[in-house]
C-alpha positions as CSV (number, residue, x, y, z in Angstrom):
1,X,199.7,47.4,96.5
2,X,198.2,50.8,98.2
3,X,200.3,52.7,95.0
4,X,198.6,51.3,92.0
5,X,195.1,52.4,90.6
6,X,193.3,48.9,91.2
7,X,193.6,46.0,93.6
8,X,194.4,43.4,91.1
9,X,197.5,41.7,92.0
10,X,198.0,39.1,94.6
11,X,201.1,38.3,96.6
12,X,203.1,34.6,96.3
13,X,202.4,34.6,100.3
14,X,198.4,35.7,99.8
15,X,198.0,32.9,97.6
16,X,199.9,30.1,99.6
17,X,197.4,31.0,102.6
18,X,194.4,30.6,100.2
19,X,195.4,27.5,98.1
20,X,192.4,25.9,100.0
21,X,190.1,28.6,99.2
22,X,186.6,27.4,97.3
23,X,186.3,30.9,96.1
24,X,189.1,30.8,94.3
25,X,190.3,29.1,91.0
26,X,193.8,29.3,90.3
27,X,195.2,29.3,86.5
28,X,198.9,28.4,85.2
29,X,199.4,29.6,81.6
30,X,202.4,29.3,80.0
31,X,204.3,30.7,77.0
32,X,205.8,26.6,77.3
33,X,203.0,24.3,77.9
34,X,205.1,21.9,79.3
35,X,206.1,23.3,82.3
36,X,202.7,22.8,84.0
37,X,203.0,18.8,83.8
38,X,207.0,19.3,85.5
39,X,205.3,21.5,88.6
40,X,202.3,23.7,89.1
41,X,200.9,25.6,92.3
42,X,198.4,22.9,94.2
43,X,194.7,23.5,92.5
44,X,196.3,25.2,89.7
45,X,194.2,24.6,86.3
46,X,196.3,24.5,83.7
47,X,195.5,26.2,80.2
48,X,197.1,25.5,76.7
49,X,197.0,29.0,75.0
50,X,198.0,27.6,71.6
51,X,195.1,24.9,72.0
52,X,193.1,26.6,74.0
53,X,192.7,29.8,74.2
54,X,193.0,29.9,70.2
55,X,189.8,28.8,67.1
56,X,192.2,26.6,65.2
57,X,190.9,27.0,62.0
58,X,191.8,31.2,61.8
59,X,193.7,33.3,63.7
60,X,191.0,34.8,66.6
61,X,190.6,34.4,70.0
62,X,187.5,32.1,71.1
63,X,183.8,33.5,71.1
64,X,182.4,34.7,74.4
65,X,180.0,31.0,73.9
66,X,183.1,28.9,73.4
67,X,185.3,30.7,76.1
68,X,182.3,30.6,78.3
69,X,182.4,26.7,77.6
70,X,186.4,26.3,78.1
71,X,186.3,27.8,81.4
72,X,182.7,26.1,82.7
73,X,184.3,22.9,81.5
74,X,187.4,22.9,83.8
75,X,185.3,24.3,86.7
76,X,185.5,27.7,86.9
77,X,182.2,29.9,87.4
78,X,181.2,33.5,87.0
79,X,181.5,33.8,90.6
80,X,185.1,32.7,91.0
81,X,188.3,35.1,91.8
82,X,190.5,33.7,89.0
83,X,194.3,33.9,90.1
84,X,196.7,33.9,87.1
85,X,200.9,33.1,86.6
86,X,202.9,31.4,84.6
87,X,206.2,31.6,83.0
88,X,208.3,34.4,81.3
89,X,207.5,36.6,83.8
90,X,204.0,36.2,83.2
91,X,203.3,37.4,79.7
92,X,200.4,34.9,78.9
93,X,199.2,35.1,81.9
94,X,198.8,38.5,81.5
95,X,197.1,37.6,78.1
96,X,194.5,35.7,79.9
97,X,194.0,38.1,82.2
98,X,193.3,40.9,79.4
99,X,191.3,37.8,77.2
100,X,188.8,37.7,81.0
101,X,188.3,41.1,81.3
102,X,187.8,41.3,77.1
103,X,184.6,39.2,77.8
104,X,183.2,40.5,80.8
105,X,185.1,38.6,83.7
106,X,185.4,41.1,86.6
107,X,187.2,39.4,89.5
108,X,190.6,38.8,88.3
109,X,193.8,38.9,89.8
110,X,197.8,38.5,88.6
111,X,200.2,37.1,90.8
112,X,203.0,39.5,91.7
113,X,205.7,37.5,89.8
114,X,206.1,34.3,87.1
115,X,206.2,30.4,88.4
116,X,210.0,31.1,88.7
117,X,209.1,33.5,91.5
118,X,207.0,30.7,93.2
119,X,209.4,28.1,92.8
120,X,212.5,29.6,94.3
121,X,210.6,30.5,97.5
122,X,210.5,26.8,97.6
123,X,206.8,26.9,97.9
124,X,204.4,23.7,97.4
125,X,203.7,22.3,94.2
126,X,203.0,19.2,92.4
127,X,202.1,17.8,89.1
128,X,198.8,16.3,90.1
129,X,196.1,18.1,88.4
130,X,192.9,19.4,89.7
131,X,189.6,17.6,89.2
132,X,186.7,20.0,89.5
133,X,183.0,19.7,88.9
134,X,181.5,21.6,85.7
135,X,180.2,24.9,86.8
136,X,178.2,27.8,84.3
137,X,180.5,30.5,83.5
138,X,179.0,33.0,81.0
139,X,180.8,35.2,79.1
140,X,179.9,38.4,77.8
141,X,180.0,40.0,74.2
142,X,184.1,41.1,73.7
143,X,184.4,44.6,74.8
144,X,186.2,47.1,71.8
145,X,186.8,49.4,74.7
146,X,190.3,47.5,75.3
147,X,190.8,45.2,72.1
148,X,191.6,47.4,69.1
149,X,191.8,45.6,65.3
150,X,194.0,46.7,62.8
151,X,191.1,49.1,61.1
152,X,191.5,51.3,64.2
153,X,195.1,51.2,64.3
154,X,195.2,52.1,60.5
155,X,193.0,55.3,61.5
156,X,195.1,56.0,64.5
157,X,197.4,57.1,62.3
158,X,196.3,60.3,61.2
159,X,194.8,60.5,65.1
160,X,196.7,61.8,68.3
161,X,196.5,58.0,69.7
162,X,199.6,57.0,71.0
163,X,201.1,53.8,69.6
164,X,203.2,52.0,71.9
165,X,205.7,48.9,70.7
166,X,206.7,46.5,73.2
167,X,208.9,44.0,71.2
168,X,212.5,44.0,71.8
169,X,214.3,47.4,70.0
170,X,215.9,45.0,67.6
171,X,212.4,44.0,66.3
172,X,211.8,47.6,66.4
173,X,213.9,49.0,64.0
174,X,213.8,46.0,61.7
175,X,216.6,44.4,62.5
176,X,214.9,41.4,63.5
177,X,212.1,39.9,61.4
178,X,211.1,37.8,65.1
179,X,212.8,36.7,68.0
180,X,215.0,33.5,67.2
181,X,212.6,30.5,67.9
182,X,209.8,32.1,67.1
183,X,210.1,32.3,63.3
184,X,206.6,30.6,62.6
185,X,205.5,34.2,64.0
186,X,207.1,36.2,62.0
187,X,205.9,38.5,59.2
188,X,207.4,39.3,55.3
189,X,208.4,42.8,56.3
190,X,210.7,43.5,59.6
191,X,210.2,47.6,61.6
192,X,207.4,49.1,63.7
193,X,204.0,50.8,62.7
194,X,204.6,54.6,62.1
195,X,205.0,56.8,65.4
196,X,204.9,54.1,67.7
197,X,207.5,54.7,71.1
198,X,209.4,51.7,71.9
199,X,208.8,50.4,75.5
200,X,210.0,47.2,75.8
201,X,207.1,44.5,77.9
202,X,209.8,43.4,80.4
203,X,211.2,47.3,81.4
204,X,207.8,47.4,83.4
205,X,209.2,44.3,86.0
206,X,212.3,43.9,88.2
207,X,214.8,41.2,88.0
208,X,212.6,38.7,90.0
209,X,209.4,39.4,87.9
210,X,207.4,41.6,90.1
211,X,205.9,44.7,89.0
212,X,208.1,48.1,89.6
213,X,206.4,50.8,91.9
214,X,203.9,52.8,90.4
215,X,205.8,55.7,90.2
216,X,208.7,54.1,88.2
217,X,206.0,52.9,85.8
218,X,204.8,56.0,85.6
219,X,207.5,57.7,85.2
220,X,209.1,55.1,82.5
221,X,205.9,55.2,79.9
222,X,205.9,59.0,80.7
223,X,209.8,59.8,79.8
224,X,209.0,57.8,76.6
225,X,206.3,59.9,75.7
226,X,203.2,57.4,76.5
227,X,201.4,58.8,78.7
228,X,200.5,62.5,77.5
229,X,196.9,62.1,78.2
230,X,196.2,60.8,74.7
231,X,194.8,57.5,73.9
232,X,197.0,54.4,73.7
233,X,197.5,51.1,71.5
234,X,200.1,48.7,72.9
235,X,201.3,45.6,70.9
236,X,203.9,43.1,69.9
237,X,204.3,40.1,67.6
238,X,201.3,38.6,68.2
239,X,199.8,40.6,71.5
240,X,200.7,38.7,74.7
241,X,203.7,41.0,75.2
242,X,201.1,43.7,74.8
243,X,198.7,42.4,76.8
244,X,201.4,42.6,79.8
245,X,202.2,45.8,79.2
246,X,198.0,46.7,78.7
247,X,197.9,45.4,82.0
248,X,200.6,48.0,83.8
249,X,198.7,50.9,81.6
250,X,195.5,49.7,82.3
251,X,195.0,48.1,85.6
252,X,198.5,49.2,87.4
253,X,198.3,52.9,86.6
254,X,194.4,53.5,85.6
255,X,194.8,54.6,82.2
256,X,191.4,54.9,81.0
257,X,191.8,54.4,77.2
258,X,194.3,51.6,76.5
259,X,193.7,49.0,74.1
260,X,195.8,46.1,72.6
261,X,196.1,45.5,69.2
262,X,196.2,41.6,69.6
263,X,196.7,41.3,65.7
264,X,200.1,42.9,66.1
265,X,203.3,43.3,64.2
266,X,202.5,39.2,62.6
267,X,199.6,41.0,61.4
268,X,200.3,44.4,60.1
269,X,203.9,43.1,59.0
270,X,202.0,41.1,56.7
271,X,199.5,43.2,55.4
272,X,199.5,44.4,51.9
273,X,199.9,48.5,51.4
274,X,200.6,49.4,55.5
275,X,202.9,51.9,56.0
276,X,205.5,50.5,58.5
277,X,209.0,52.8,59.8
278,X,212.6,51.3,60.1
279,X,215.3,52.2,62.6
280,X,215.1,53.7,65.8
């Protein structure tokens, strides 16, 4: 992992040698729930991001006092190394890992690949889950520095911030108002926010779900006109996609200024008097 900027991906053969580790809490999340019940990595906690990880009565992520709680709750403390996968080659797992590190959470890590990964290497699991004490996990005020709200991506526009869009190019040029089955996400106008490159979430892995080299990142956000030392704002439909691809920016290649715009395209496609660009 010597090529990327920060050590904060783990190998499926790291984390089969430290499924015993006391130091370490282990989290499945999944864009399908379900999958955790069928099999999960021993000691694996499993989270339900739309039950979860989401206030139910608007359309937020949790306070730093109620994520604090969630994650005290099912036994993880301040002083854990949190270990993240899940399905989909890891997209909400990426998502929690950017949702740790918005409030403060410092030791985090990503699995190099999606459940998939684990489960073809016929590696252990089960579908017994984890009992763990309570423990005090405190989480600190949300940082702005990597969570940007639609405000700031309004003003972006007349800025030299890059906007990057990481849905599929058919939701990029309008052709799509949201991926088929995910309709109930979807927004009353269809295209991208003006200027933003198209860089697809799933260009940055390889066919097995592991992360591409460093310098094929680099080069891939760089041929698209990403990285040109300005700052950058990555999002999707409704910001796990972007989150992903936050991640590679952020943590993979050390891009300082990187923020995801968790509101995303079910947000600004929705908004009243937005500019928004069609066609590729």
């Amino acid at each position: 992992m010597t090529d990327y900027a920060k050590d904060v991906l783990v190998e499926t053969e790291w984390l089969e040698q430290h499924l015993d580790d006391e130091n370490i809490r282990i989290v499945e999340v999944d864009e399908n729930p379900a999958l955790y019940a069928d099999a999960h990595i021993p000691g694996a906690i499993g989270f339900d991001w739309k039950k979860a990880l989401k206030v139910q009565v608007k359309r937020d992520c949790l306070g730093p006092e109620a994520f604090g709680e969630l994650l005290g709750s099912r036994g993880i403390s301040d002083e854990h190394t949190i270990v993240l996968y899940g399905d989909r080659n890891n997209w909400f797992a990426a998502y929690t890992y950017w949702y740790l590190k918005y409030y403060g959470h410092e030791d985090v890590k990503l699995l190099n690949g999606p459940r998939e990964k684990w489960i073809a290497e016929d590696r252990a699991t089960t579908k017994d889950a984890p009992s763990f004490e309570p423990q005090s996990f405190i989480a600190q005020e949300g940082d702005p520095a990597i969570r940007a709200k639609r405000d700031e991506v309004m003003a972006a526009l007349d800025k030299d911030t890059h906007l990057v869009d990481v849905r599929s190019p058919q939701e990029y040029s309008g052709e799509l108002i949201a991926m088929a089955g995910y309709e109930q996400e979807g927004a009353q106008r269809s295209g991208h926010i003006p200027g933003a490159a198209s860089v697809p979430w799933a260009q940055a892995v390889k066919e097995d779900g592991t992360f591409k080299s460093a310098d094929d990142l680099r080069e891939l956000y760089t041929s698209k006109g990403v990285l040109n030392g300005n700052d950058i704002i990555a999002y999707c439909r409704i910001g796990e996609r972007s989150a992903h691809t936050w991640f590679v920016l952020h943590e993979l290649l050390g891009e300082d200024d990187v923020k995801n715009y968790d509101g995303s395209w079910t947000e600004w496609g929705n908004l009243v008097n937005v500019p928004i660009e069609k066609d590729v």
